[in-house]
C-alpha positions as CSV (number, residue, x, y, z in Angstrom):
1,X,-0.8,33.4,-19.3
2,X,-3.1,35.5,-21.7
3,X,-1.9,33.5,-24.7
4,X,-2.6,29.9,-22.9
5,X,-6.1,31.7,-22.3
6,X,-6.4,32.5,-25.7
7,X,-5.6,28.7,-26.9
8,X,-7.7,27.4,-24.5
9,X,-10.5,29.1,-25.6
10,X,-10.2,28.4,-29.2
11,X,-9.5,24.8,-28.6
12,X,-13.0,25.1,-26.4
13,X,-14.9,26.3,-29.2
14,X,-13.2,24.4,-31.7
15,X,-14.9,21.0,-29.6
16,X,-18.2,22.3,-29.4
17,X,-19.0,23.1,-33.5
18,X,-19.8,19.5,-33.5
19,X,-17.7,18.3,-36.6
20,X,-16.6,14.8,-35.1
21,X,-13.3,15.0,-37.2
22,X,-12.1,18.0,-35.7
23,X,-13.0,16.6,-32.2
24,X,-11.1,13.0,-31.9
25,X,-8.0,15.0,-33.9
26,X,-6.7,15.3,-30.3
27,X,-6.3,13.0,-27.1
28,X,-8.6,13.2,-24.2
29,X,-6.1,12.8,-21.7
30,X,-4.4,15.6,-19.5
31,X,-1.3,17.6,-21.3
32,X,-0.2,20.7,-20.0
33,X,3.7,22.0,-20.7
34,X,4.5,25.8,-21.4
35,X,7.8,27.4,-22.0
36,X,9.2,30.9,-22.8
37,X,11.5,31.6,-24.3
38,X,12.4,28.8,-26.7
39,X,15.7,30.3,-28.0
40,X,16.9,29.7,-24.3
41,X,16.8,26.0,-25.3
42,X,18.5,24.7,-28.5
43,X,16.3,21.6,-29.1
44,X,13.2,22.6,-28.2
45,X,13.9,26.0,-30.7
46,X,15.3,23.4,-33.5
47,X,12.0,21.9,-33.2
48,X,10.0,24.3,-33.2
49,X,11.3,26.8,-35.7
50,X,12.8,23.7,-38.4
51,X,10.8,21.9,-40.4
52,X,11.1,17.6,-40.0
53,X,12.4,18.8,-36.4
54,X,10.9,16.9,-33.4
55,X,12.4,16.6,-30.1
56,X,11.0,14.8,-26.7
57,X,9.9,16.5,-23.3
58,X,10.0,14.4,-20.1
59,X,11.5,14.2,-16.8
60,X,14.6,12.0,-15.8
61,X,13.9,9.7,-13.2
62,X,16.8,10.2,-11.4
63,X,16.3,14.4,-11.9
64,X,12.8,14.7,-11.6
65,X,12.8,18.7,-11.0
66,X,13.9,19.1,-14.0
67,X,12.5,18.8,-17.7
68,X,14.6,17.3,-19.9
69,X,14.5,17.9,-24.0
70,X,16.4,15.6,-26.3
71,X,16.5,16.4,-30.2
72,X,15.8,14.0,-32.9
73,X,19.4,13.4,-33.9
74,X,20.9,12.2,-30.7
75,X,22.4,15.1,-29.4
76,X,23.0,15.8,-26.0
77,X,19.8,16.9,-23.8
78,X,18.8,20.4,-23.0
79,X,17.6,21.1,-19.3
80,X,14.9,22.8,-18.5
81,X,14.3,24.3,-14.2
82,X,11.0,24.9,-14.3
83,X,10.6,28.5,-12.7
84,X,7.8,30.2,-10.0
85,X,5.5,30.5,-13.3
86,X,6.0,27.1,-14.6
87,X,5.0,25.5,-11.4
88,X,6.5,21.7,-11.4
89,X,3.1,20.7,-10.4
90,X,1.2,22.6,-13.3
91,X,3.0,20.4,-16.1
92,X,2.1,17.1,-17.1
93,X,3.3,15.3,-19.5
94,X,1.1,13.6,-21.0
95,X,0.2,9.8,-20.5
96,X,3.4,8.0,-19.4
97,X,5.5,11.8,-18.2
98,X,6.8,12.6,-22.0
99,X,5.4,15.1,-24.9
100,X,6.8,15.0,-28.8
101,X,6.9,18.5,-29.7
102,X,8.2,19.5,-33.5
103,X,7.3,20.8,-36.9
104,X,6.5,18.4,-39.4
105,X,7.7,18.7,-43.0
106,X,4.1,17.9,-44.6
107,X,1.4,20.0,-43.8
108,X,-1.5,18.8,-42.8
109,X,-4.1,17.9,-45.4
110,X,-6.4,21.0,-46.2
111,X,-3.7,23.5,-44.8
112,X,-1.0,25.3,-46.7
113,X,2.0,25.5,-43.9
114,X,3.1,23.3,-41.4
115,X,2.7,24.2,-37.8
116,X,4.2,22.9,-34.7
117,X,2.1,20.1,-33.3
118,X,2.4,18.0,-30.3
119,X,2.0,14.2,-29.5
120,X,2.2,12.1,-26.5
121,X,5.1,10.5,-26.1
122,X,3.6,7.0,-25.3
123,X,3.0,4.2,-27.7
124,X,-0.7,4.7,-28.5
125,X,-1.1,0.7,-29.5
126,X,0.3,-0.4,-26.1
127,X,-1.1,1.5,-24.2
128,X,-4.9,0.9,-25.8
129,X,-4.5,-2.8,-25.1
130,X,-2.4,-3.8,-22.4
131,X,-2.8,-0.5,-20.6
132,X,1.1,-0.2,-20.8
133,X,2.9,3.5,-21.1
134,X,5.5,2.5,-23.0
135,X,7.8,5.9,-23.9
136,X,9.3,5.9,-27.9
137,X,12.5,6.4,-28.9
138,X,12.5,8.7,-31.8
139,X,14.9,8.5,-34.9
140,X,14.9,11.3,-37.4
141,X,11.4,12.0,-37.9
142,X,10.1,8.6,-36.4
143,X,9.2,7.7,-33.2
144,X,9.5,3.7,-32.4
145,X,8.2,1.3,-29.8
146,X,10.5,-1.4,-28.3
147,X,7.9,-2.9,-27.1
148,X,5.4,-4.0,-30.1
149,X,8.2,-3.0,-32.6
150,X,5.5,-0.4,-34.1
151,X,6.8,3.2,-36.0
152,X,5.1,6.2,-36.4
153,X,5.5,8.9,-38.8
154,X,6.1,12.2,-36.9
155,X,5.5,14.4,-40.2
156,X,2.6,12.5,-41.4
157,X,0.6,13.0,-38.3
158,X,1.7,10.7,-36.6
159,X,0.4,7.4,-38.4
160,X,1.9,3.9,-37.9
161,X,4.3,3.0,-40.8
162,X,4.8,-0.6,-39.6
163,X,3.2,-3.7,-41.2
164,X,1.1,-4.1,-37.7
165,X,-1.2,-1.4,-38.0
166,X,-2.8,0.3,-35.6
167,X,-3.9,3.5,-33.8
168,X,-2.0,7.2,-34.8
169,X,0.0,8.8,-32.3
170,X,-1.7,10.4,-29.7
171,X,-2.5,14.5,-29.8
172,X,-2.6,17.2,-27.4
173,X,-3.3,21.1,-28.5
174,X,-0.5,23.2,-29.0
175,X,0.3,26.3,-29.7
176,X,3.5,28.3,-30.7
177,X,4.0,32.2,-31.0
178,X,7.4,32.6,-32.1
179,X,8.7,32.8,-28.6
180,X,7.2,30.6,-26.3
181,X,5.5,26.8,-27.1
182,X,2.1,26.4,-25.3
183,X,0.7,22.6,-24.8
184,X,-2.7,22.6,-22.9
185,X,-5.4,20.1,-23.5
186,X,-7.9,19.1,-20.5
């Protein structure tokens, strides 16, 4: 609970130097997800601990007290029961119920190593202009719309590599410690 805190804080002060690049980097919508300890579930450790990793956080509709995490590759889903600490109401997932959570292979610009970021899970383009949450699919380092046919890059920040165009994949603050993965924005 320190750590989220801790992240908390630095994202608050991080908004407030005024540097308008650093402050539409993420989302302005609600994200909150934490777990401890990763090693206790395979994808969510794969993506967190291997670069060009991602995997997808949501909840199934038909299981909805629990948090499901599906790897990049197809695999077979983890499941997550959130505990006492983890209180089912205290997570949201993002926009449409789902969270991208890996460790790109590319860096970002202006930084040396690559660190575990975290998108929504929502087509950004879809839900801008028809007000649709329509969840991706992702594919080994993309994620994909089925509904405008749009693809983002998941280790190039999230940027559309279709033809269309369009808005980057949404953002949310995230923070990992070796041990636990800590999404908290709003």
């Amino acid at each position: 609970m320190k750590k989220l805190f801790i992240i908390a804080l630095a994202a608050l002060i991080v908004s407030c130097t005024g540097d308008e690049e650093v402050q539409s980097k993420y989302a302005n919508y609600t994200a909150r997800f934490s777990y401890s300890p990763v090693a206790a579930c395979p994808s969510l450790q794969r993506a967190c601990t291997g670069l060009g990793e991602f995997c997808m956080v949501d909840r199934p509709i038909d299981q909805q007290q629990r948090i499901r995490v599906r790897d990049n590759h197809g695999s077979e889903p983890d499941y997550i029961n959130p505990t006492a600490l983890q209180s089912y109401s205290s997570i949201v997932l993002g926009l449409g119920g789902s969270l991208i959570i890996g460790l790109p292979s590319l860096a970002e610009l202006g930084s040396e190593q690559s660190v575990v970021i975290c998108y929504d899970g929502v087509c950004p383009n879809c839900y801008t202009s028809d007000h649709v949450t329509k969840q991706l699919v992702l594919d080994e380092g993309f994620a994909e719309c089925k509904k405008c046919g749009r693809t983002y890059d998941l280790n190039n920040q999230g940027i559309v590599t279709s033809e269309q165009g369009g808005h980057t994949l949404y953002r949310y603050a995230v923070g990992f410690n070796g041990t636990g993965v800590y999404v908290s924005n709003n």
